[in-house]
KOLBAPA-284614 format. One line per 3 residues: number of its first residue (from 1); for each residue x, y, z of C-alpha. Coordinates in steps of 0.25 Angstrom, whole numbers, plus 5000, padded with zeros to 4 digits. Layout:
// residues N
NUM	X Y Z; ... .
END
This chain:
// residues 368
1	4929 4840 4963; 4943 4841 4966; 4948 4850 4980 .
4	4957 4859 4968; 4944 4861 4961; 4935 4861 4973 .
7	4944 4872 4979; 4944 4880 4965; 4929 4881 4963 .
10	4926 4885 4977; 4936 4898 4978; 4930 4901 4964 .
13	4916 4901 4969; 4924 4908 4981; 4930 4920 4971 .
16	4915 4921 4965; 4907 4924 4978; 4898 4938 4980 .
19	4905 4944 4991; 4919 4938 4995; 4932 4943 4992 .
22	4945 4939 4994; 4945 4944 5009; 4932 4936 5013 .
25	4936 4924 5008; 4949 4926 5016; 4940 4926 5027 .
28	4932 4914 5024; 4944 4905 5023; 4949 4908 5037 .
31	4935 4902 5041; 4934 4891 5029; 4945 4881 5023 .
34	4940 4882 5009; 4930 4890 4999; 4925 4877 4997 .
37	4920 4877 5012; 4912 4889 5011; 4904 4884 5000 .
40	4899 4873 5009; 4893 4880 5019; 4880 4883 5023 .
43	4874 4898 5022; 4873 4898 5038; 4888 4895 5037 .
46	4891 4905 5027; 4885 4916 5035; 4892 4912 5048 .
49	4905 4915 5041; 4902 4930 5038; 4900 4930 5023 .
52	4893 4940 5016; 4878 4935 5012; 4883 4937 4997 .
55	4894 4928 5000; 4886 4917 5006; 4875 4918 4995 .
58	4886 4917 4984; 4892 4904 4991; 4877 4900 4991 .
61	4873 4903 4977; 4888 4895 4974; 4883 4884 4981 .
64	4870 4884 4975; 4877 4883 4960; 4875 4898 4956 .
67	4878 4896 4942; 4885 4912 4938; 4895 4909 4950 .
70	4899 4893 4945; 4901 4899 4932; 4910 4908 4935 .
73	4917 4899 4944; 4917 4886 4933; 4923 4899 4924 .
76	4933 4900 4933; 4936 4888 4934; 4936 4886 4918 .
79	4947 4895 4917; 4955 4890 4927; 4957 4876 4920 .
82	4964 4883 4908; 4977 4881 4906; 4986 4890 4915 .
85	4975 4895 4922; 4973 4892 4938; 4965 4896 4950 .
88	4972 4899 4961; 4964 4901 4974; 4967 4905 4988 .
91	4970 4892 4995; 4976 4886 4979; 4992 4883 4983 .
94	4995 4891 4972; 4990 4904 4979; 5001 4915 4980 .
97	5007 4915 4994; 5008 4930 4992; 4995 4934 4988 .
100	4987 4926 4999; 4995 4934 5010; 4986 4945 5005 .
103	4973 4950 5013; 4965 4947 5001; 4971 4937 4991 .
106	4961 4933 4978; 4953 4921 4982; 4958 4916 4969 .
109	4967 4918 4960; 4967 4915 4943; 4980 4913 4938 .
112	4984 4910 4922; 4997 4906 4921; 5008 4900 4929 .
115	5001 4898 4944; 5016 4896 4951; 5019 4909 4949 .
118	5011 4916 4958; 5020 4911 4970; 5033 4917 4965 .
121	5038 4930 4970; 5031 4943 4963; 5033 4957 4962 .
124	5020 4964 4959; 5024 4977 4951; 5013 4987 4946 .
127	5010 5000 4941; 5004 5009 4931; 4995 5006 4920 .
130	5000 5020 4914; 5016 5021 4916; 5025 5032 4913 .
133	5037 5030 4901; 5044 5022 4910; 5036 5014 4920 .
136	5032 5002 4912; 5047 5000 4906; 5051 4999 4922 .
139	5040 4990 4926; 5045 4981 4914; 5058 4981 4917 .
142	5057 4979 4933; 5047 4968 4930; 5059 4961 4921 .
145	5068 4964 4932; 5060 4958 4943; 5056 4946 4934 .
148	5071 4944 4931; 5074 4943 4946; 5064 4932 4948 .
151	5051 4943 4954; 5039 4939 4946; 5032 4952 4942 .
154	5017 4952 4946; 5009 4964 4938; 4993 4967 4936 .
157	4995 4966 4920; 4989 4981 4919; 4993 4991 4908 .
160	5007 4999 4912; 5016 4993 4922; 5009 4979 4926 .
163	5011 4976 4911; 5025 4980 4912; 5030 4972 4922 .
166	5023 4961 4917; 5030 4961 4903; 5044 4963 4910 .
169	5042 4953 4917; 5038 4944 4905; 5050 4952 4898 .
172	5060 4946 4909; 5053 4932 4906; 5047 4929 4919 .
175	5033 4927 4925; 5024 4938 4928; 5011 4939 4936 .
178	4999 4947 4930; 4987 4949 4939; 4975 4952 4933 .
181	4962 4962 4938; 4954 4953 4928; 4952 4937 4925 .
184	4962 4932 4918; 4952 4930 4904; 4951 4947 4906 .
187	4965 4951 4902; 4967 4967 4907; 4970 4976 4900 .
190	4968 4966 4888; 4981 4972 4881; 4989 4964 4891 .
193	4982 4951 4885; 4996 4947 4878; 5004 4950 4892 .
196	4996 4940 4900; 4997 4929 4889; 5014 4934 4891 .
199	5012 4932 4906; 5006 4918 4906; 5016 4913 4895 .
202	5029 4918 4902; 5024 4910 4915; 5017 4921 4924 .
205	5003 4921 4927; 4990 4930 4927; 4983 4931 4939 .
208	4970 4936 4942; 4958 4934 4955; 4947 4937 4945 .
211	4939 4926 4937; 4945 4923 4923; 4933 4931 4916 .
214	4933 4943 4926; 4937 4957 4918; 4943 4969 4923 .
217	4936 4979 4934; 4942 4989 4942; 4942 4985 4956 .
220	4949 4971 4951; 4961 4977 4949; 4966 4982 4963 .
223	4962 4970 4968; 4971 4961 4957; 4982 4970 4961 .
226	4981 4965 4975; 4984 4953 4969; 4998 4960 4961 .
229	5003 4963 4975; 4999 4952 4983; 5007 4940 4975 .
232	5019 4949 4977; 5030 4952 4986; 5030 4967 4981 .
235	5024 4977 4971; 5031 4986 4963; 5023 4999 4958 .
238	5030 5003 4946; 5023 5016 4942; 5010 5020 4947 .
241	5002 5033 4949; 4995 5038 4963; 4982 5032 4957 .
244	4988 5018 4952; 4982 5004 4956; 4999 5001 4958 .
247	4996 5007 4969; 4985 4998 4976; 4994 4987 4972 .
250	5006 4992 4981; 4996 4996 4993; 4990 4981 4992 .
253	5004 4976 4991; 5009 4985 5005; 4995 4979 5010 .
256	4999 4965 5009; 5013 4967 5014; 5021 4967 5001 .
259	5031 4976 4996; 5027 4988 4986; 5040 4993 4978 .
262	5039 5008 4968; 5044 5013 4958; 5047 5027 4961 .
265	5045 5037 4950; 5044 5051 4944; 5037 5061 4953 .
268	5032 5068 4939; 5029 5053 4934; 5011 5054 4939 .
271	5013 5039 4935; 5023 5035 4947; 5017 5044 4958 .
274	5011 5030 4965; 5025 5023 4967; 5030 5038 4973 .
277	5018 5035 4981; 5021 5020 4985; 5038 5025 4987 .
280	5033 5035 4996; 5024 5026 5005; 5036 5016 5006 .
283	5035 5007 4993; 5049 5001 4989; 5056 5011 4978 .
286	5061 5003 4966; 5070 5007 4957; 5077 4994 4954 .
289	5072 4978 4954; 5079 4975 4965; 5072 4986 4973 .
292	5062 4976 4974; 5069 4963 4972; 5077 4967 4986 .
295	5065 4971 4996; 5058 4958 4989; 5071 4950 4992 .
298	5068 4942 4981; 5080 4934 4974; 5087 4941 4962 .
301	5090 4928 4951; 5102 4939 4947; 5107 4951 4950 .
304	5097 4965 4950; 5107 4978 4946; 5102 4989 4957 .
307	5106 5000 4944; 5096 5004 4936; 5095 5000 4923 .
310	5105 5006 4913; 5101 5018 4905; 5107 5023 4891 .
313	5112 5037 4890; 5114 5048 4883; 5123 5061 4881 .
316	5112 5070 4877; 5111 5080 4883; 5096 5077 4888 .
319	5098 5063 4892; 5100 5068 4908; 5088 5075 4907 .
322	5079 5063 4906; 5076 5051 4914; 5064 5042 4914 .
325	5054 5054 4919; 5048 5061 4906; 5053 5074 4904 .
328	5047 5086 4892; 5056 5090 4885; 5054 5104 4891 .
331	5059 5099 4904; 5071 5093 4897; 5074 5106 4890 .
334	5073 5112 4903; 5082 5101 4911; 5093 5102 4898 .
337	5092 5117 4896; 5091 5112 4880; 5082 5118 4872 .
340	5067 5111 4870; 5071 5110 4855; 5084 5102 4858 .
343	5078 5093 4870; 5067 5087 4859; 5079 5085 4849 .
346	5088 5078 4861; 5074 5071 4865; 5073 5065 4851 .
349	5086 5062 4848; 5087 5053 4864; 5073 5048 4859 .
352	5080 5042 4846; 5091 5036 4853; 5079 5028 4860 .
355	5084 5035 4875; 5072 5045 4878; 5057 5041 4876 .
358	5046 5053 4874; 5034 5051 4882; 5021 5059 4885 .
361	5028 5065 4897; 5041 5067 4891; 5053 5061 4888 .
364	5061 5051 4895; 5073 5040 4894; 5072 5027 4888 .
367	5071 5017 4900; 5082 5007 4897 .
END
């Protein structure tokens, strides 16, 4: 057996054992070298070093060739073969620098895709599975932005923003980085099976800590998002209410020593209540790419235009009324002084020129 497949097959049996996370094993290699050394112990030995008597007894049943637990692990292995599939664990050379700073770095990470790219400089930007009118048309655009300028874009491939920024990134033609909460043969949800297929064919890469046949549960999911923020330099929470999971993903990044950026928005807007939140606790406010781009310090490939981008206009007489925060036609009748009758009529005419949108709160501008 080879030292690369030696070392593969011991931090699989590693991953697999009753009883040790992340943290443990952290633990275990400031006393051993390898995995492999551990599963050539005695049991006095093993229990010298503090283990769990769970632990030791899995280590024993491995040794003793427990069949569900070589299955799983020769499964594992299967699937790494493929084609663009790799396993990457803790001591491989291709770990991310980044993400083993972390206080609990996966023991292993399974990758499909391009592997090098887990190295390169990220942005890890999040946010709501259920954004407002305008939330996922920013995070697409940002994302675009940032890929532009050379920031690869690192997402959980959730509904809302994460798909977003995923697809502006793709839309900018760059790489992106999708981590997933399930094995990477579970695709969640299943109606972003296409954009993952997208992601590995534009040269970006799923990632994952769970075996390839592991499906989704809740508790995988804000531990996969310590993952998010630890192969970046900072996080960017888009849109997020109070009760958001964006919102573990900041706290973890500010607990592993990275930058958290926000995006601030409405106070009547319940679905951007968690970036106020992260603004008021000290998170960077962005209003523009290079918000980011200049506390990362990372190198523009061309110019970044500090003004907003341009938005068309119109001389009716409604058009100061609204912005980008629905509002009821009531209110605008109130806000104009024109009659109910006259504001719907103003809407619908703005609405054909294709400059106001009608949502369920109201109506608003047409981002641009």
């Amino acid at each position: 057996m080879s030292t690369l497949s030696g070392n593969r097959q011991a931090w699989l049996a590693l991953s697999m054992l009753d009883g040790l996370g992340p943290k443990g094993v952290r633990q275990l290699l400031d006393t051993l070298a390898s995995p492999t050394d551990l599963f050539e112990l005695d049991i006095t030995r093993l229990r010298c070093l503090g283990l769990h008597n769970r632990v030791v007894a899995s280590v024993l049943r491995y040794r003793q060739g427990d069949a569900d637990l070589q299955a799983r692990i020769d499964s594992s292995i299967a699937w790494s073969e493929q084609p663009g599939n790799h396993l990457v664990w803790l001591q491989h050379p291709a770990y991310p620098a980044l993400l083993k700073e972390i206080a609990d770095p996966p023991l292993l990470l399974y990758v499909r895709g391009q592997l090098d790219i887990l190295g390169d400089p990220q942005l890890g930007m999040v946010g709501t599975r259920n954004p407002g009118p305008h939330g996922a048309a920013t995070a697409h655009d940002f994302a675009r932005c940032f890929t532009e300028q050379g920031l690869l874009v690192t997402s959980g491939m959730a509904l809302g923003i994460d798909g977003a920024c995923h697809q502006g990134a793709l839309a900018a033609g760059g790489p992106t980085i999708a981590v997933w909460g399930t094995g990477l043969q579970r695709c969640y949800p299943h109606r972003h099976r296409s954009l993952a297929e997208a992601i590995v064919d534009k040269g970006g890469a799923l990632v994952s800590e769970m075996p390839p046949d592991a499906g989704p549960q809740p508790g995988q999911f804000p531990r996969r998002n310590r993952i998010i923020s630890g192969l970046s330099l900072g996080t960017l929470v888009v849109e997020a209410s109070l009760n958001s999971g964006s919102l573990i993903t900041a706290r973890l990044a500010l607990e592993q020593n990275r930058e958290v950026f926000a995006m601030p928005g409405s106070i009547h807007n319940t679905q951007a209540r968690g970036c106020n939140k992260l603004l008021r606790e000290g998170a960077h406010l962005v209003e523009t790419a290079a918000d980011v781009l200049g506390v990362l310090r990372v190198p523009l490939r061309q110019a970044l235009s500090e003004q907003p981008l341009s938005s068309p206009e119109s001389s009716h007489p409604l058009w100061p009324c609204l912005g980008y925060d629905p509002l009821t036609a009531d209110r605008l009748s109130l806000e104009s002084g024109m009659p109910v009758h006259q504001v719907l009529q103003g809407l619908l005419e703005l609405e054909l020129e294709g400059l106001v949108q009608q949502t369920a709160q109201g109506y608003t501008r047409v981002r641009p």
